[in-house]
C-alpha positions in Angstrom: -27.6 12.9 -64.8 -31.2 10.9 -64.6 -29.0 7.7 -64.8 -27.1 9.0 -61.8 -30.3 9.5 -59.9 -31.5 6.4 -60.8 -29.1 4.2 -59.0 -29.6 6.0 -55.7 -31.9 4.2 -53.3 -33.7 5.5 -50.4 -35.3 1.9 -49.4 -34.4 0.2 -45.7 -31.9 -2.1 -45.9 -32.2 -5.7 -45.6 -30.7 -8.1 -42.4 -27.7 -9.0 -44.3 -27.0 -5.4 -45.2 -27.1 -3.7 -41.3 -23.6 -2.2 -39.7 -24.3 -3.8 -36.7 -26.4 -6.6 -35.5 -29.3 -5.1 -32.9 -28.4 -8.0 -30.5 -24.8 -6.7 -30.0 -25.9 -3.2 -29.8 -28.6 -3.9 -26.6 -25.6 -6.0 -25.3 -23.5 -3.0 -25.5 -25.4 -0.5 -24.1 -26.4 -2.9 -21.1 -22.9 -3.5 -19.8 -22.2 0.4 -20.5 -25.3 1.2 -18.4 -23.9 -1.3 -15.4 -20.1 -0.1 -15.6 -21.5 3.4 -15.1 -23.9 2.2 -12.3 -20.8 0.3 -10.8 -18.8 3.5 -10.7 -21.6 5.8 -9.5 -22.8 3.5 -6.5 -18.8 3.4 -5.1 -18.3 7.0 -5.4 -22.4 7.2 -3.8 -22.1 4.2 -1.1 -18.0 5.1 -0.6 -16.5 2.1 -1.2 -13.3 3.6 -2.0 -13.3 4.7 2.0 -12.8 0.9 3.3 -9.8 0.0 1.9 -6.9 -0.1 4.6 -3.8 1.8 4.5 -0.5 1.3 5.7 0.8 3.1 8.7 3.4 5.7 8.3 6.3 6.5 10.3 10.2 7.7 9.7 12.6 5.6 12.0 16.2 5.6 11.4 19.1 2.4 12.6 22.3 3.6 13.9 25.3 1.5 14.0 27.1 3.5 17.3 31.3 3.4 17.3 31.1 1.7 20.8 29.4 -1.6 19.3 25.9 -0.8 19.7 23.2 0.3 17.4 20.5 2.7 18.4 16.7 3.3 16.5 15.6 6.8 16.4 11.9 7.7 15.6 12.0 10.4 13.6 8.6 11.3 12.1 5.4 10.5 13.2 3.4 9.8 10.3 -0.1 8.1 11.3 1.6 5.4 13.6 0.9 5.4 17.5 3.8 3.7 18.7 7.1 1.8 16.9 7.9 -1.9 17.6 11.8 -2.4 17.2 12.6 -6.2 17.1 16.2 -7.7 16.9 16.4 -11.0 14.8 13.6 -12.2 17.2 15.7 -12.2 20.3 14.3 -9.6 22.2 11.6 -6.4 21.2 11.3 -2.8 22.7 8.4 -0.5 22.1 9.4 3.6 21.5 6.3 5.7 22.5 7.4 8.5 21.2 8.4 10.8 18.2 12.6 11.6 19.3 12.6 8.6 21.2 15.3 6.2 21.1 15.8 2.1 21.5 19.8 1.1 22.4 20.9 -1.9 21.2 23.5 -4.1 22.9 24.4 -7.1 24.9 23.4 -5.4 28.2 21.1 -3.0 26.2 18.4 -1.1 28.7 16.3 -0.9 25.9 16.9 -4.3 23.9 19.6 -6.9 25.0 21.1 -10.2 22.5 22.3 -12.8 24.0 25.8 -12.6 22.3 27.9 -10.2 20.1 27.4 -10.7 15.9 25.0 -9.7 13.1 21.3 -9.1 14.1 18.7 -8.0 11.5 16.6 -4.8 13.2 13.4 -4.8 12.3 11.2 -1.4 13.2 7.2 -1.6 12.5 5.3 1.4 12.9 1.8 -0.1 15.0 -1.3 2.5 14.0 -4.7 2.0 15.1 -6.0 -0.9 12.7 -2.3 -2.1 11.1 1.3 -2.5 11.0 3.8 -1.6 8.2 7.3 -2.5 8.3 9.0 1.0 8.4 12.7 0.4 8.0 14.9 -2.6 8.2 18.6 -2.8 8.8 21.4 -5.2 9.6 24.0 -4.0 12.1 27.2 -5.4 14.3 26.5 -6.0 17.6 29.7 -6.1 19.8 29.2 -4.5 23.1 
């Protein structure tokens, strides 16, 4: 038993004996002390607030049986108005939520020049952007 007590040591180890080098250990707790100051200043100074988002709105494309198409806005979301453009002939604006945009060759709302395939594009327009809200391709033949 004295042999056993002995061997045990109670002396500070030496350099080459450490866990972990006191150099790496200040490095670590710097950069954990600025990742937390990084995360408590955007939470403190909202930075989180400032980024953008994208308008919302629900529109819906109609192909009609008589040859036209017809866009319906359908849900509000946080857009003021919708922008309904055909294949960059011709544009409408629909004010407001139920309102409608007809599409033909002698359209009231929006007119092409000829009968075929037109791409409709529908972009909801809020107060500081403009998403693309739906997208459709439809036969034009009246």
């Amino acid at each position: 038993m004295r042999e056993i007590m002995k061997k045990i040591s109670f002396e500070i180890p030496d350099r080459d004996e450490r866990g972990v080098s006191p150099v790496i250990g200040v490095i670590l707790m710097v950069a954990i002390t600025v990742i937390l100051a990084a995360v408590i200043a955007s939470f403190v100074l909202g930075f989180g607030d400032s980024v953008q988002e994208n308008v919302q709105a629900g529109a819906s494309i109609s192909s009609n049986s008589d040859g036209s198409a017809t866009v319906t806005w359908v849900s509000e979301g946080t857009a003021n108005k919708l922008n309904v453009t055909i294949s960059g002939e011709d544009s409408s604006e629909i004010t407001d939520v139920g309102g409608t945009a007809d599409i033909s060759t002698s359209g009231p709302d929006v007119s092409v020049s000829s009968t075929g395939t037109y791409t409709v594009i529908v972009k909801a327009i809020g107060d500081d952007s403009t998403t693309v809200v739906a997208q459709k391709e439809v036969d034009i033949d009246a």
